[in-house]
C-alpha positions in Angstrom: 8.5 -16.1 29.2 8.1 -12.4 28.1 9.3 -10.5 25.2 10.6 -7.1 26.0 11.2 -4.2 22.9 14.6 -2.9 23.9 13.5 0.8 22.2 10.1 0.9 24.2 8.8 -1.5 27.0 4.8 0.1 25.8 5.5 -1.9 22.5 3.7 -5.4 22.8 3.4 -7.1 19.7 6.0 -9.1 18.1 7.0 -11.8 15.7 8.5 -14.8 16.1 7.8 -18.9 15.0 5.2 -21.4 15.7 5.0 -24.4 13.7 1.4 -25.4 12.2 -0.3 -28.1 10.4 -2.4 -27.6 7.4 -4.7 -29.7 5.4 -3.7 -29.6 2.1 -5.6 -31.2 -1.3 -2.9 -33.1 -3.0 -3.3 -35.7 -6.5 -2.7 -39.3 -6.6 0.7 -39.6 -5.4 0.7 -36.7 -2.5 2.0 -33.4 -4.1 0.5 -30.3 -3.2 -2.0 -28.9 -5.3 -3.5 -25.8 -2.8 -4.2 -25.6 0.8 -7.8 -26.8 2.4 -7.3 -25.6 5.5 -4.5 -22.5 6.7 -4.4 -24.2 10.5 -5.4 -27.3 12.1 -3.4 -27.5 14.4 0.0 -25.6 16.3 2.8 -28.0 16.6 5.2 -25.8 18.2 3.9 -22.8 20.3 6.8 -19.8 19.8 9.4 -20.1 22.3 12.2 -18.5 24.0 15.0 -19.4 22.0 13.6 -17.9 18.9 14.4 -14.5 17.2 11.5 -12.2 18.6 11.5 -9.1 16.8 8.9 -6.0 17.7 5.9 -5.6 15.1 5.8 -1.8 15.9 9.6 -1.1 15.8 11.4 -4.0 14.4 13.7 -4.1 17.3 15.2 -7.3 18.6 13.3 -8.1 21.1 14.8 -9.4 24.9 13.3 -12.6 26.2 13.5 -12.9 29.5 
């Protein structure tokens, strides 16, 4: 998989989705007070079917 900026192949940073888990502190019955931790772990890794876009441009990006 590589994401391609349509405006300018140099550009090499973009944006898409992963999925994380946090550690959160919650009260008695689970409801989220404030997160402990930003990232334990990445659940979903970005893929190809998401909507890339480029960081330096904002350009849709192609993922080929």
């Amino acid at each position: 998989m590589k994401a391609i900026c349509p405006e300018d192949s140099t550009h090499d940073e973009f944006v898409t989705s992963a999925h994380i888990a946090q550690l959160w502190v919650v009260d008695s019955v689970g409801d989220f007070i404030s997160v402990a931790m930003d990232c334990t772990d990445v659940t979903h890794h970005p893929e190809s079917g998401n909507i890339w876009e480029c960081n330096i441009c904002g350009a849709d990006a192609v993922v080929e």
